[in-house]
C-alpha positions as CSV (number, residue, x, y, z in Angstrom):
1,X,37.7,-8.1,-6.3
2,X,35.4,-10.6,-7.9
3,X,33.9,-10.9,-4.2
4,X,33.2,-8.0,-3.2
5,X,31.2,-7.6,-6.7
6,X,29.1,-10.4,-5.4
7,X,29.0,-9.0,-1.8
8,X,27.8,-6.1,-3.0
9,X,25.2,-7.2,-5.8
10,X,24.2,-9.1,-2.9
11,X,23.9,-6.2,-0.8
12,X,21.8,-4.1,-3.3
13,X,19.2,-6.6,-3.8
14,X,18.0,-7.2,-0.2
15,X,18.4,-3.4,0.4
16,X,16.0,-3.7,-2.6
17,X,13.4,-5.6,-1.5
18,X,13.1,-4.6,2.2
19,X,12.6,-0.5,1.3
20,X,9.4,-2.0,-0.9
21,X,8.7,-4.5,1.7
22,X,6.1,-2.2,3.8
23,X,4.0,-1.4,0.8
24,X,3.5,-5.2,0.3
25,X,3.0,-5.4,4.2
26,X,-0.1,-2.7,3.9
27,X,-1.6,-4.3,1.1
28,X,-2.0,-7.4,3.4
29,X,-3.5,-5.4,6.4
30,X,-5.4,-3.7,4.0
31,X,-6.8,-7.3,2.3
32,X,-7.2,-8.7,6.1
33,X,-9.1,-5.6,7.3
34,X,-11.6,-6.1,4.7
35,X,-14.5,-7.9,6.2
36,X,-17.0,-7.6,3.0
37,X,-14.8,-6.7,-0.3
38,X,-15.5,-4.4,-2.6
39,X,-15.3,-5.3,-6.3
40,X,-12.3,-3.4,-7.1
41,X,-8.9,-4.8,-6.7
42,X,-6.5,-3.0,-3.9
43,X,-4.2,-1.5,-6.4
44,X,-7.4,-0.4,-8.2
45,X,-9.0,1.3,-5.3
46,X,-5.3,2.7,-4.2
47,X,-4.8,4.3,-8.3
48,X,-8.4,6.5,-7.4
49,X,-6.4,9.1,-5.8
50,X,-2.8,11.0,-5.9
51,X,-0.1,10.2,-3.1
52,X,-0.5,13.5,-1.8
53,X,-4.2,13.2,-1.4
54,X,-3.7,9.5,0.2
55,X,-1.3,11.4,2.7
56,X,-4.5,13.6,3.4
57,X,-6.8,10.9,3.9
58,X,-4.9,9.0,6.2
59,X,-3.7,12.0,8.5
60,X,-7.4,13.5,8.6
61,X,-8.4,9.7,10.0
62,X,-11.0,9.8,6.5
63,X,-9.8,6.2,5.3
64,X,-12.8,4.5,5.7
65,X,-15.4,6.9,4.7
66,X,-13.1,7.5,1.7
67,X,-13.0,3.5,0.8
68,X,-17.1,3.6,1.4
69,X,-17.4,6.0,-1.3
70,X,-15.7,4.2,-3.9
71,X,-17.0,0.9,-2.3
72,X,-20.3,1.3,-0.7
73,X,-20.4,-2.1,0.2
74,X,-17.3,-2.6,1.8
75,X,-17.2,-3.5,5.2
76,X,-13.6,-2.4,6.9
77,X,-12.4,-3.8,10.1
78,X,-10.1,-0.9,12.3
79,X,-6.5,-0.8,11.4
80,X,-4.5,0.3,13.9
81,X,-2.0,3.2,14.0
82,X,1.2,1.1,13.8
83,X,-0.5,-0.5,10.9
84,X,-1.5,2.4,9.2
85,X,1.9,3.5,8.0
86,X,2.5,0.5,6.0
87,X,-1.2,0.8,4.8
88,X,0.1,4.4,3.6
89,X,3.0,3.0,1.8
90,X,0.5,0.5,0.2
91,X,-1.6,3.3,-1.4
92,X,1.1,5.3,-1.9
93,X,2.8,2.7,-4.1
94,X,-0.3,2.1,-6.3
95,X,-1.2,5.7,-6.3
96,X,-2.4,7.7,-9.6
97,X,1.2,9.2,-9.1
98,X,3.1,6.5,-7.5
99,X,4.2,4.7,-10.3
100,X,3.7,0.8,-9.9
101,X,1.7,-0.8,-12.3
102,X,-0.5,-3.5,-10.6
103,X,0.0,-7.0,-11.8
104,X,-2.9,-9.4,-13.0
């Protein structure tokens, strides 16, 4: 009994970790695609709008004009559209609504 507590402990963390492992995944596309920054952390830039408005963005193909106008001096490389779900998941995560607080 005692192992299969552990087993499943275990089990819970890595199941864990890997449904929050795409966010972490976009924020490093995100960071890489960057070719000038903007002044604004990532989690920052990601808490200026809602998930559902994020959603929009990224199915109307308006990140990067969206990124310019809170950043006009960012310079964004093209993510591509395998990359862009995790991107999603990214500012999804750090989202007005989305619950995680960014850490300093």
């Amino acid at each position: 009994m005692k192992n299969f507590i552990k087993i499943l402990i275990i089990g819970m963390i890595f199941l864990g970790t890997n449904a929050s492992a795409d966010a972490f995944k976009g924020g490093r596309i995100l960071t890489n695609s960057m070719i000038k920054g903007c002044p604004m952390l990532l989690p920052d830039l990601a808490g200026t709008h809602s998930k559902t408005e994020w959603i929009d963005i990224v199915k109307n193909g308006k990140l990067d004009d969206t990124i310019h106008s809170i950043c006009p001096k960012a310079e964004i490389k093209p993510i591509s559209d395998d990359s862009m779900k995790d991107v999603l998941d990214y500012l999804k995560y750090y989202s007005k609504n989305g619950g995680a607080l960014p850490s300093c």
